[in-house]
Z-matrix of the N, CA and C atoms (Angstrom, degrees):
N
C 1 1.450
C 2 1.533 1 108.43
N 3 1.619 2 117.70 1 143.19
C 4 1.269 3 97.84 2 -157.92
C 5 1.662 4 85.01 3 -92.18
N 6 1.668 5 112.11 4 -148.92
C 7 1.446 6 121.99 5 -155.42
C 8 1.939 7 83.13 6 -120.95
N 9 1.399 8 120.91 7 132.36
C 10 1.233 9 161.05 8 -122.87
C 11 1.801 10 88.23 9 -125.63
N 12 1.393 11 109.89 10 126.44
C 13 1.893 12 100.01 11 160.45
C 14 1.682 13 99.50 12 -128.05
N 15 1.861 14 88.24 13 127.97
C 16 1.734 15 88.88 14 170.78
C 17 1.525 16 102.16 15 -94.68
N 18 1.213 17 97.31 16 -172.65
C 19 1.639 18 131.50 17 -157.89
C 20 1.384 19 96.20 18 -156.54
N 21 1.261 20 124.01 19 152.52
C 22 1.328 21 138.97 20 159.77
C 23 1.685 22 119.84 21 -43.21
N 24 1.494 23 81.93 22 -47.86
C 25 1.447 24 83.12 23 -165.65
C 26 1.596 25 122.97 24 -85.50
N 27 1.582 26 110.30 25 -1.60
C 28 1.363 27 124.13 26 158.09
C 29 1.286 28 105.58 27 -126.32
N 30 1.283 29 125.71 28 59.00
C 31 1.766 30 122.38 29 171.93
C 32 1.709 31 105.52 30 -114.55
N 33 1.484 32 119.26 31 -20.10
C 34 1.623 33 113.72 32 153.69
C 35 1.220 34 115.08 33 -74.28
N 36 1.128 35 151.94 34 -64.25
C 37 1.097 36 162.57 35 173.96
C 38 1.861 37 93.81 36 -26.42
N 39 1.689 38 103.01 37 -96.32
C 40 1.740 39 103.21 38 -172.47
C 41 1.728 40 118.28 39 -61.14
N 42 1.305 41 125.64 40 -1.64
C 43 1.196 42 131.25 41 -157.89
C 44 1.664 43 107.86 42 -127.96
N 45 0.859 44 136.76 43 -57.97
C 46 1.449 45 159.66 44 -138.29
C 47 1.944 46 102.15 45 -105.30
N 48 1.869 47 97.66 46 -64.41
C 49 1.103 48 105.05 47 178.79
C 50 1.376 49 119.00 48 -79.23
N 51 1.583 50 122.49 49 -22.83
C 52 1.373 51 100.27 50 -154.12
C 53 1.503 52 121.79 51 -75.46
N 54 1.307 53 112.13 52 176.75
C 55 1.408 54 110.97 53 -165.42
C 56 1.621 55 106.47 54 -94.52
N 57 1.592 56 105.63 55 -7.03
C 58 1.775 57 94.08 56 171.35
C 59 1.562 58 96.71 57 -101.88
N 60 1.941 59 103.46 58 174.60
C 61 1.525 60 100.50 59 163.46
C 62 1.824 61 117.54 60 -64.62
N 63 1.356 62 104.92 61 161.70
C 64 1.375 63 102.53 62 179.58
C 65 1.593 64 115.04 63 -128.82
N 66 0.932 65 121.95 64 136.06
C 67 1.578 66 118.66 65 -163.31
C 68 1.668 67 102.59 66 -122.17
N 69 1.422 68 100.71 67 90.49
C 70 1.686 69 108.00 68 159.14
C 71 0.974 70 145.08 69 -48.72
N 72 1.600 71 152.79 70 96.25
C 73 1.324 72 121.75 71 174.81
C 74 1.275 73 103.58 72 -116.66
N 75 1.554 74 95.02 73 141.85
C 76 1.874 75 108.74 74 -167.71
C 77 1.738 76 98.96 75 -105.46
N 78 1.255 77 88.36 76 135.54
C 79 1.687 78 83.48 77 -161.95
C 80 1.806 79 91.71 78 -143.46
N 81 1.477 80 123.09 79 -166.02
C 82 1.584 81 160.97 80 165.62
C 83 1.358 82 125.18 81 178.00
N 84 1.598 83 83.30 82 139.75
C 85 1.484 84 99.45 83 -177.61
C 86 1.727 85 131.47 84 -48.91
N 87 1.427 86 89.13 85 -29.84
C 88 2.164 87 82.64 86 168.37
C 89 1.280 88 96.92 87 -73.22
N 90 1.423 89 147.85 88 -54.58
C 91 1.452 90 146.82 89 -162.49
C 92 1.481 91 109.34 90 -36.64
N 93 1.371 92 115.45 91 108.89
C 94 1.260 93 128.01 92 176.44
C 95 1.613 94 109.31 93 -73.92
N 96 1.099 95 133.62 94 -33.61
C 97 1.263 96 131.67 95 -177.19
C 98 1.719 97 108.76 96 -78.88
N 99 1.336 98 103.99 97 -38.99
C 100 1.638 99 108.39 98 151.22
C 101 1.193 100 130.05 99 -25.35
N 102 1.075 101 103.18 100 -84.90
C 103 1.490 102 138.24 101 164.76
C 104 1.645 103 109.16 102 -38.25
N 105 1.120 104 139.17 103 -30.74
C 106 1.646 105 154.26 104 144.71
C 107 1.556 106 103.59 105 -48.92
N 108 1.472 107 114.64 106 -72.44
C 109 1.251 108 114.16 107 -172.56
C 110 1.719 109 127.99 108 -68.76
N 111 1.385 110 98.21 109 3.84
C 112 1.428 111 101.70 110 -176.23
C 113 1.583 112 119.67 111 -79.17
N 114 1.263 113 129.90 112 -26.38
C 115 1.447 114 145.65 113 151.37
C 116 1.247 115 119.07 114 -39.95
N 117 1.307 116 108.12 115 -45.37
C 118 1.675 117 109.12 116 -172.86
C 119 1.508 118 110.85 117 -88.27
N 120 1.629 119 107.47 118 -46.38
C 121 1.294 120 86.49 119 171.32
C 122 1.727 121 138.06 120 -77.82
N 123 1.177 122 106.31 121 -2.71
C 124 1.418 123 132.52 122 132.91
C 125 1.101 124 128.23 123 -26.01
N 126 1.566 125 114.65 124 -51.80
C 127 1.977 126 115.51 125 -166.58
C 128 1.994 127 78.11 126 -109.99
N 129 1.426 128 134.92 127 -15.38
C 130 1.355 129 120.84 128 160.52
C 131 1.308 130 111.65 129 -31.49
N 132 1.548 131 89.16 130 -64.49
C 133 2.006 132 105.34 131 -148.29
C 134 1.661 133 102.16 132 -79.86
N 135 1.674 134 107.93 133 -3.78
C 136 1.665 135 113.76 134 172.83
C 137 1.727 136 98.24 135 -73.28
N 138 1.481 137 124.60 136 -43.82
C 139 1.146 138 139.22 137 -130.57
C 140 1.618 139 82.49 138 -109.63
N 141 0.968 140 147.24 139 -61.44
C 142 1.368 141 139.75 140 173.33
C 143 1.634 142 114.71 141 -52.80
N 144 1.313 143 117.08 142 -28.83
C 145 1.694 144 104.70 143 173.61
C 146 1.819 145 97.09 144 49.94
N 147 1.147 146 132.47 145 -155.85
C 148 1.669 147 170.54 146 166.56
C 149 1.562 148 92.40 147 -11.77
N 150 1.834 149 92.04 148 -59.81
C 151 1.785 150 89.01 149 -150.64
C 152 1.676 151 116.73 150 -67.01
N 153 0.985 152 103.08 151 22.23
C 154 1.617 153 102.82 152 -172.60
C 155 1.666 154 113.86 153 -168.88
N 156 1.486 155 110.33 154 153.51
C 157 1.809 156 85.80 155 159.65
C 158 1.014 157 97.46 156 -141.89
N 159 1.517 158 110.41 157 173.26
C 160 1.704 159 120.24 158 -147.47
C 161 1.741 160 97.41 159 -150.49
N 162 1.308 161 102.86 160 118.20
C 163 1.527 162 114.09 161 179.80
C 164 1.292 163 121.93 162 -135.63
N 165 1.119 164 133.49 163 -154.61
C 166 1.671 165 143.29 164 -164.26
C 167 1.343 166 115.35 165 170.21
N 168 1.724 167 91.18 166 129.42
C 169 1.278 168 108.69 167 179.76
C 170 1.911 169 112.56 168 -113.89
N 171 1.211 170 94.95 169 128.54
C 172 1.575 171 91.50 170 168.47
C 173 1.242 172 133.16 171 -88.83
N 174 1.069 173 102.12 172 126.87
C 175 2.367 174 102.18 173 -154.06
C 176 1.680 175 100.64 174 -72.65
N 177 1.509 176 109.12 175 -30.74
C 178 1.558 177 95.98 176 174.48
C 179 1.546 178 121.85 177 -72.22
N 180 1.184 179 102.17 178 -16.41
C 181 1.557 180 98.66 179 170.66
C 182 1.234 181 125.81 180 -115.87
N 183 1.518 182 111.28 181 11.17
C 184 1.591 183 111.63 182 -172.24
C 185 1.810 184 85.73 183 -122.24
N 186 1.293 185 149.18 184 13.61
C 187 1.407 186 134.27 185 -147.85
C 188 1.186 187 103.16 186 -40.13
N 189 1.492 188 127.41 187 -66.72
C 190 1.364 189 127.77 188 -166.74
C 191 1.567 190 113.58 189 -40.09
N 192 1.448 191 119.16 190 -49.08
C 193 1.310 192 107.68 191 163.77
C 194 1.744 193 129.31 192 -70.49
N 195 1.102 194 119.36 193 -11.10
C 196 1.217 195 111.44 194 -178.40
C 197 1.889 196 101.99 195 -95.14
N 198 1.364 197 106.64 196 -15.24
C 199 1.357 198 116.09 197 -174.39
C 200 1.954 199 104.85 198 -82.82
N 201 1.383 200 95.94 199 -20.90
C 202 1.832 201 100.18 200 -177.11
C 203 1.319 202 92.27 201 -91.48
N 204 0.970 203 157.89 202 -36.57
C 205 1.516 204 143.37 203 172.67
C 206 1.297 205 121.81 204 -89.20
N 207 1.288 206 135.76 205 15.65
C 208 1.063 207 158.70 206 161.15
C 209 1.769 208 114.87 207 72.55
N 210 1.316 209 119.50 208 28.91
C 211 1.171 210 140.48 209 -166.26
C 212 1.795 211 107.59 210 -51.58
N 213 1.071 212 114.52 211 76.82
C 214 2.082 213 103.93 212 -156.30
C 215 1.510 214 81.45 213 -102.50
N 216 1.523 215 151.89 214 -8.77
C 217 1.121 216 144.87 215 170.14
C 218 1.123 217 128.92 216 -135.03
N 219 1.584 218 129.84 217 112.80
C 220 1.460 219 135.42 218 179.89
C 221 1.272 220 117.46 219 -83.90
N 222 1.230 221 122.68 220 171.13
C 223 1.494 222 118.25 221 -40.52
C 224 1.291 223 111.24 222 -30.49
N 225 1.858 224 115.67 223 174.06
C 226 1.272 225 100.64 224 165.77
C 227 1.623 226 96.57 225 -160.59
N 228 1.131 227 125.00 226 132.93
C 229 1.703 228 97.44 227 -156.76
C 230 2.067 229 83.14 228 -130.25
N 231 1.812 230 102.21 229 132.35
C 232 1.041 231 101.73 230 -177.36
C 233 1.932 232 117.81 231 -116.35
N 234 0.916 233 145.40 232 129.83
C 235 1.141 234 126.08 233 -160.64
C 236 1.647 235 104.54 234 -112.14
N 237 1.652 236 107.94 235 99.71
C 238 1.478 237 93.94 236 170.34
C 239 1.376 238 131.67 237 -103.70
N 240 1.458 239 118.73 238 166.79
C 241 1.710 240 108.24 239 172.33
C 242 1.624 241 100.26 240 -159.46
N 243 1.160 242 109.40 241 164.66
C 244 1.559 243 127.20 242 -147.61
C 245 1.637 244 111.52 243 24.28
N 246 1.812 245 126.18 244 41.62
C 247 1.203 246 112.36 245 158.57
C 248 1.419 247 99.62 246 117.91
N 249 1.227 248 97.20 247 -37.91
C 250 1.443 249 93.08 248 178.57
C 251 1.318 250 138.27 249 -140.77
N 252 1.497 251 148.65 250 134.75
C 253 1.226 252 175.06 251 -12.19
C 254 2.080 253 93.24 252 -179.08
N 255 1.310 254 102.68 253 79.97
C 256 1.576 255 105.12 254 175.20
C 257 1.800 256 116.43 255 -86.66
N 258 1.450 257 107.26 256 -11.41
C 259 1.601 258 88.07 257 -173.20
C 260 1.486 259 91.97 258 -175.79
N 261 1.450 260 108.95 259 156.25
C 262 1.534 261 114.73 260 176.78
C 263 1.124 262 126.50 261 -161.28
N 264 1.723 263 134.09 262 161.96
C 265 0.778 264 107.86 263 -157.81
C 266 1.628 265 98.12 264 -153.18
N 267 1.557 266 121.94 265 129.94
C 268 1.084 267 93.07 266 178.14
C 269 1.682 268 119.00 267 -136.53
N 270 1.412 269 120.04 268 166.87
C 271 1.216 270 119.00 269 -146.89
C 272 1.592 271 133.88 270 80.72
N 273 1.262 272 131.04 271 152.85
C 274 1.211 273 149.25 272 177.65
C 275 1.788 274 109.37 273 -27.23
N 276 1.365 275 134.75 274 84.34
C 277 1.637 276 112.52 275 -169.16
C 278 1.724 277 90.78 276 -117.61
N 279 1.509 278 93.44 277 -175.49
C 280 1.633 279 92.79 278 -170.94
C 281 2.050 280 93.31 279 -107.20
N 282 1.425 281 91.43 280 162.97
C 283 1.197 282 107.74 281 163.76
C 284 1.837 283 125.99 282 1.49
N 285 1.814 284 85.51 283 -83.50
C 286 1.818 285 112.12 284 -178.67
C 287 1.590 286 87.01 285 -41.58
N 288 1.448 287 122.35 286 -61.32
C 289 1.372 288 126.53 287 -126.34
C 290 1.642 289 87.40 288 -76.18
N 291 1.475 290 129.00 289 -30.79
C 292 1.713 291 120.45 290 172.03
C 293 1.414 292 99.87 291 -68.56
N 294 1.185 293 144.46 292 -70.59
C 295 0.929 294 141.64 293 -133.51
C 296 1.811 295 101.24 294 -81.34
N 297 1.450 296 130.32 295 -29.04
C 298 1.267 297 139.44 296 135.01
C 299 1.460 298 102.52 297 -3.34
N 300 1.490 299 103.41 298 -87.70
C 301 1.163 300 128.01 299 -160.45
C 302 1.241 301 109.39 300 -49.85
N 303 1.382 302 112.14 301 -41.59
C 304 2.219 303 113.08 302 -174.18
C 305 1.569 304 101.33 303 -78.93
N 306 1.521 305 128.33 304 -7.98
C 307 1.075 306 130.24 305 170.58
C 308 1.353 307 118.28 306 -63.30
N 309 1.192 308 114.70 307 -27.35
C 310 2.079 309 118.34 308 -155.22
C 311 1.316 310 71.25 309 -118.02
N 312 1.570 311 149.86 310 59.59
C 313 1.559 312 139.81 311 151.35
C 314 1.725 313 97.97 312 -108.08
C-alpha cells in the first residue's frame, strides 16, 4: 500500500475515523532527517499492506494540524486508532523501531 497525504480537510475522515490504525508522519521538505525517514516509512506502508495505513503530513502546509498535536519536532511519527493519538515517536528511527511501535496498538 503506497504512503497516503492528509490535508485538513480529509484528516477526520482518513485519520480520526478510520477503522484501521493510522500511522502519521509529519514531516518538510528542507528537513533532512525527513528526508532519511521517507524510505522506510515507505517499505512500512509496503510491509503493512491492509493491516494499517501509513500517511504524511506536511507541517508547513498543514500548521494547524501539526500545531493541534503539538508536533514542535520533525520528523515526528504518530500512530493513531479509534480517533485518537496512542503512541509516538520522534526523530529519525529504523524500520523494527516503526513497526515495534504498530505492534503495542
Amino acid at each position: 500500500m503506497s504512503v497516503m497525504h492528509f490535508h485538513k480537510d480529509s484528516f477526520e475522515k482518513d485519520v480520526l475515523l478510520s477503522s484501521q490504525p493510522v500511522l502519521v508522519d509529519f514531516w518538510a521538505p528542507w528537513c533532512a532527517p525527513c528526508r532519511m525517514l521517507a524510505p522506510i516509512v515507505e517499505e512500512v506502508a509496503d510491509d503493512l499492506g491492509t493491516q494499517a495505513v501509513v500517511g504524511k503530513i506536511n507541517v508547513d502546509e498543514e500548521i494547524d494540524l501539526a500545531s493541534r498535536y503539538s508536533v514542535m519536532s520533525i520528523p515526528t511519527l504518530i500512530l493513531f486508532q479509534g480517533g485518537k493519538e496512542i503512541s509516538r515517536l520522534v526523530g529519525v528511527h529504523s524500520k523494527e523501531d516503526i513497526l515495534d511501535m504498530l505492534k503495542t496498538e
